[in-house]
N, C-alpha and C positions, 0 to 999 in steps of 0.2 A: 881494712877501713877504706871506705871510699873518699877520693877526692874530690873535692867541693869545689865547681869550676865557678868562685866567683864575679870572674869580668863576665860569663856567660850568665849569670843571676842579676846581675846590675842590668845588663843590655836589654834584658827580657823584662823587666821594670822595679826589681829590690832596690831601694834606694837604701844609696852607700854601702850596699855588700861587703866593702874589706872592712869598714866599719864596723859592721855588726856581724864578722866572722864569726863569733863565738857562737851566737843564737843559732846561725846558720847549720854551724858544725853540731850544734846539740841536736837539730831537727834532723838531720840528716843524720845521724847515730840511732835515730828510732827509725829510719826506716823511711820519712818521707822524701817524695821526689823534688825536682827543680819547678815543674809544672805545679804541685800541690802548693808548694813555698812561693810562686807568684802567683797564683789564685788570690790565696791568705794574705798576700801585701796590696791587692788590686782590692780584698776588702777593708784594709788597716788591721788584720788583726794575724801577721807574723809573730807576733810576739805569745800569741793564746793561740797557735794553730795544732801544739801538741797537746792541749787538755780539748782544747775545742772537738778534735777529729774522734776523743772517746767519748762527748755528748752524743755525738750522731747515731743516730737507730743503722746509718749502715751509706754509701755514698750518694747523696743524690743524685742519680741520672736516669729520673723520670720525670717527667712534666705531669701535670693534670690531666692533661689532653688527653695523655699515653697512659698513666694510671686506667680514668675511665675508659680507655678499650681494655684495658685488660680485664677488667673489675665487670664491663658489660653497663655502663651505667650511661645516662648522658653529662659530659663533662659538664656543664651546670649545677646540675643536681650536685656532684662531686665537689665544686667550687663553695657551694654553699654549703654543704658538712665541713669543710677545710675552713669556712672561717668561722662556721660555727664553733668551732674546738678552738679558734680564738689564735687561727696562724692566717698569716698573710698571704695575699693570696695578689700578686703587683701584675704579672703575665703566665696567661695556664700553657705557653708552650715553655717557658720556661723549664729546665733541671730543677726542682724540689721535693722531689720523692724520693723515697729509697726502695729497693723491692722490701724490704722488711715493712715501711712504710704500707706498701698496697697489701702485703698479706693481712694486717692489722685493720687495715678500711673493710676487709670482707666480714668479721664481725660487724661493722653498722648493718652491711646487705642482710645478715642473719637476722638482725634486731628490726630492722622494717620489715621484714616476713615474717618475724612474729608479734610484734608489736603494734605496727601499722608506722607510714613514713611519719605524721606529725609528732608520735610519741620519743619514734626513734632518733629523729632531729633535737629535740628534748633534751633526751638524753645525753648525746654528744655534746652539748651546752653547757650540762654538768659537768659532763666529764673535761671539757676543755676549761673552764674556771676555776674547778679544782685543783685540776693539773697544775693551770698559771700561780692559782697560792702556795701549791707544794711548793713549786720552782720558786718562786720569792721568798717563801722562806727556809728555803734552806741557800739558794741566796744570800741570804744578810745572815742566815748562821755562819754560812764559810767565811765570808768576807770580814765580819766582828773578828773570827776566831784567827784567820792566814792574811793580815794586812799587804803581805807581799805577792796579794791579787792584784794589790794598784800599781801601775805605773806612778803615781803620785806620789806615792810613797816609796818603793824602790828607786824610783827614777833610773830603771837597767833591766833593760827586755829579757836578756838569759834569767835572773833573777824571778823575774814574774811567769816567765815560761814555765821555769822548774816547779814553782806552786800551782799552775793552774793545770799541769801534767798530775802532781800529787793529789791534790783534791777532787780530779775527774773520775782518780782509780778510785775513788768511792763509788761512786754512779754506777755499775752491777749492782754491787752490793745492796743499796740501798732502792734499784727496781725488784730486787728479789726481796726485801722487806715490805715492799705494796702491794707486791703481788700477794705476797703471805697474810700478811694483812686485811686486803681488801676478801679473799677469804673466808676467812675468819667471821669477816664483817658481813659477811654475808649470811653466815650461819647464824650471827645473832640478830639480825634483821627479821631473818624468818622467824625466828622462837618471839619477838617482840610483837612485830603484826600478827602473827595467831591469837596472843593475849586480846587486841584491842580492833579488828576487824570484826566485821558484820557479815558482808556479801562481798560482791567483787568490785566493788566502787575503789572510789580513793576515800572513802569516810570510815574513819577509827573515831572510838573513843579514849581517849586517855586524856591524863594532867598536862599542865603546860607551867613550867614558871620560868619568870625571868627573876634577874638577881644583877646590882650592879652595885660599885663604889663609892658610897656618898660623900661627896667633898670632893672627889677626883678630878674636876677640872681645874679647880684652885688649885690643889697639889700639884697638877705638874709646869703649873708658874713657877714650882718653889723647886722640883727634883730636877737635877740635872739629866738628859738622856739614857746615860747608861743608868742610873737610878729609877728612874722610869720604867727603862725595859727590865729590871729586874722583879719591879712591885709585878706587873704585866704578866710576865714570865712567872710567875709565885703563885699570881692568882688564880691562872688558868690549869696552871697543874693541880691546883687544890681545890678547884671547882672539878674538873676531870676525874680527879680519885673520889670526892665526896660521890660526884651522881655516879658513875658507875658501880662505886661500892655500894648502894641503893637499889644497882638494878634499873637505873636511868639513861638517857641516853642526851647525851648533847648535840644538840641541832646543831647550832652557831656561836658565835664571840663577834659581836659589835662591839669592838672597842672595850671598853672595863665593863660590859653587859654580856652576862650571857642568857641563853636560851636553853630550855631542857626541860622534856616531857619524860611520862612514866605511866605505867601501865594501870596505877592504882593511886585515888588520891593520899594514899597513907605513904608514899615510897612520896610523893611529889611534896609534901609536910615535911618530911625526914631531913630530905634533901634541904630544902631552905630554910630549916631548923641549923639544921648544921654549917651553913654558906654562913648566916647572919652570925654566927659565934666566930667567925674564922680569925683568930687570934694575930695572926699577922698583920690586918688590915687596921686592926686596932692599933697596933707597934706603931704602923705609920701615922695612925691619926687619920684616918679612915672608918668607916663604918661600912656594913654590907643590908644593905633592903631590900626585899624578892614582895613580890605581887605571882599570885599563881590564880589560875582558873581550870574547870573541869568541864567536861561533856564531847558534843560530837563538833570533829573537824574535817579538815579537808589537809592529806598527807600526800603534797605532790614536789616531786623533782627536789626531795630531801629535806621542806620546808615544810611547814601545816599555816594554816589559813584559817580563818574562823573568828566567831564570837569569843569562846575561851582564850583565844591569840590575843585577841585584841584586849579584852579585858584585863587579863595578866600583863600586856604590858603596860595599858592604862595605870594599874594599881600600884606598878614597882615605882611609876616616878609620885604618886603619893603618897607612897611610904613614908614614912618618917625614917631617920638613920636607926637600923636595929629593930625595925619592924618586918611582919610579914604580913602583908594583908593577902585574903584569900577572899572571893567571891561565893555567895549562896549555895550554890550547888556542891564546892566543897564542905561548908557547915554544912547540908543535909546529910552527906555523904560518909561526914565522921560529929555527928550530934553529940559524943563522949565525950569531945576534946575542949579542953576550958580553952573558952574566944572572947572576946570584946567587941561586942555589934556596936559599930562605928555610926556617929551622922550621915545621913545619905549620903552619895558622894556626886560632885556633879566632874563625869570625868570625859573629854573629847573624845566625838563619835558615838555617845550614846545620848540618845533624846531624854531619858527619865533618868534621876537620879538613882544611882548606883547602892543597893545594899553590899556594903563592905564587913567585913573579919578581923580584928586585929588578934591573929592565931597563939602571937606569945605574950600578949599583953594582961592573957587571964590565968597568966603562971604564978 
């Protein structure tokens, strides 16, 4: 075992090294150096420098500058994908690359050669805010789950060292789960857009509905946080199993609202057929109301755009609690199905009153 030359750690800038022997000696049992260990206290975070060093894609010591010659690019260009992915970017001579890091950037080069640069810029947009949400919430899952992340609450650096060392060694793991994943996701993408494509635009047709919790602002006056995040957490997993088991796919979750299209208006029915019954939301004194629309959109950077967008989401907030209203084009679209043709509706963003559906009103 090596020996830890304290007064040489203090003089070099750890404050109070014989103080905080123990953390010291922990760090220094995995392997790190005296240099790493005053890097880490030059940024405050000795105490996170053993989980911290296994976030890292690998050690930074490339700048931007030196990235873009490698890469062939002009550092500019380089600057503006780096923040577009939603990382900072304070000085491009600066250490914040890793070479794993630049291997990784040559996929954009591949994607502006085939895609063109505005699309491929795009796309790194998505891919950077996605990313940022993966990371917050798994985030606040650890943190809920390993309290002895906080200094706050241990109040003893070796203690919070030892959780944020624990909780890193998931971080493999869980990139080979998005890699898998994403995959996957990819496969079912393709099978989806073949259903509902025309040509080579970004215009499909398919359903669209939205669906959210009626009463849910008032309720969470009355739930406490963890209560809260549990309805939350219930809801989404039970909106997720409904549309996929449908054959649907989920766009987004704005809050107790979600979003989710489908290839055919009978699968886009199904689905907030099933959301409005959701038995849980009832337990709490909640109700569930979906507004859906059909026809041609616009499906870009993972989101659709359009009159059916709009429409659908017009209709969920005049729903009534336990309604589904559906637009025209769905009643032509399933004439079988017993509905209730509503009074016109006058609903914002659309100049002429709205023919509405009320789809389970005529059960």
């Amino acid at each position: 075992m090596r020996v830890v030359d304290l007064d040489a750690l203090h003089a070099a800038g750890v404050v109070d090294a014989h103080r905080r022997a123990a953390l010291i000696e922990y760090l220094d049992s995995l392997g790190f150096t005296a240099e790493e260990m005053v890097e880490a206290e030059r940024r405050g975070r000795l105490f996170g420098l053993a989980g911290d060093a296994l976030q890292w894609s690998g050690r930074p010591t490339l700048s931007l500058r030196a990235a873009a010659e490698q890469l062939g690019v002009p550092v500019d260009d380089l600057t503006q994908v780096w923040r577009a992915l939603g990382l900072p970017v304070s000085d491009p001579d600066a250490p914040a690359l890793s070479d794993a890091d630049v291997d990784a950037l040559r996929s954009w080069r591949s994607i502006t050669a085939t895609a063109g640069p505005e699309a491929a810029l795009n796309f790194v947009r998505i891919v950077g805010a996605t990313m940022a949400r993966l990371a917050e919430a798994s985030s606040t899952m650890i943190r809920i789950a390993e309290p002895n992340l906080l200094m706050t609450h241990t109040h003893d650096e070796l203690t919070t060292a030892r959780a944020y060392r624990s909780v890193a060694e998931l971080i493999p793991g869980i990139s080979a789960l998005m890699d898998s994943v994403w995959r996957h996701h990819i496969t079912s993408a393709r099978a989806y857009f073949e259903n509902v494509i025309h040509d080579a635009s970004a215009s499909v047709t398919c359903g669209v509905g939205f669906a959210d919790l009626s009463g849910f602002t008032a309720m969470t006056q009355r739930l406490t946080p963890t209560e809260l995040s549990d309805l939350l957490v219930e809801f989404g997993g039970e909106v997720s199993d409904v549309v996929h088991a449908a054959g649907g796919r989920v766009v987004k979750f704005i809050g107790d609202e979600v979003m989710w299209v489908t290839t055919s208006p009978e699968q886009l029915v199904v689905i907030a057929a099933d959301l409005v019954g959701y038995e849980r939301a009832r337990e709490a004194g909640l109700r569930v109301r979906a507004g859906l629309g059909y026809g041609l959109v616009l499906a870009i950077g993972g989101d659709y755009f359009g009159t059916p967008v709009n429409l659908a989401a017009r209709l969920v907030s005049a729903a009534e609690p336990g309604q589904v209203l559906a637009g025209a084009e769905i009643r032509a679209a399933l004439p079988d199905r017993p509905a209730v043709e509503l009074d016109p509706l006058t609903l914002k963003g659309f100049e002429e009153p709205v023919t509405a559906y009320d789809l389970l009103g005529g059960q």
